[in-house]
N, C-alpha and C positions, 0 to 999 in steps of 0.2 A: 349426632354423629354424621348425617349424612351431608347436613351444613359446612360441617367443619371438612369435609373430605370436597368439598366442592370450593372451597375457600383455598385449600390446600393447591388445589386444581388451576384456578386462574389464580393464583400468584404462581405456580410454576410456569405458567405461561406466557407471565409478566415480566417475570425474569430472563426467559428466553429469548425473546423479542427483543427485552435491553439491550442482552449481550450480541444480537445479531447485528442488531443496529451498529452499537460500539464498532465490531470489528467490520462495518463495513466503511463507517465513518473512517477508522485505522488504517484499512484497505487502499481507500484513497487519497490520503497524507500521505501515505508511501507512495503511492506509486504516481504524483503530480509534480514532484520537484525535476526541473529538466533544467537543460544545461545551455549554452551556445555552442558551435565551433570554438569562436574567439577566446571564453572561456575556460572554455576546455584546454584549450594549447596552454592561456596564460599561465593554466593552475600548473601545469607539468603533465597534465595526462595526453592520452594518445587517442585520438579518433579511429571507431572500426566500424566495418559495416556487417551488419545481420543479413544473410538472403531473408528475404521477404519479413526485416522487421527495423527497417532504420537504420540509423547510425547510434550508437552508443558511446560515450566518452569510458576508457578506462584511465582511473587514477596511477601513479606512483602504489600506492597501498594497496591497490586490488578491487575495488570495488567500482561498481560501474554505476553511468546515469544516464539518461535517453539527454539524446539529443533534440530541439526545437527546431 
């Protein structure tokens, strides 16, 4: 019994690990795709600036991407 509750023990903590890993792997996918100026304009989007966090490209659609 007590094997089996220690087995139980590191595999939940095997799986935790995976999944943190995952989502940091995921974290970073997302948040590395950036854009140009030149880009930006061709696509149709508008250039804006963040006080203290860069320039971002917004799209036509809405959704936004850091500029390089």
């Amino acid at each position: 019994m007590r094997m089996r509750r220690i087995l139980g023990l590191a595999l939940a903590a095997a799986t935790l690990a995976g999944v943190s890993a995952v989502g940091t792997v995921g974290a970073q996918a997302a948040a590395s795709p950036t854009i140009t100026r030149e880009e930006c304009t061709a696509a149709g989007g508008q250039v804006t600036s963040r006080p203290y966090g860069g320039y971002t490209c917004t799209m036509p659609d809405g959704s936004t991407q850091s500029i390089t």
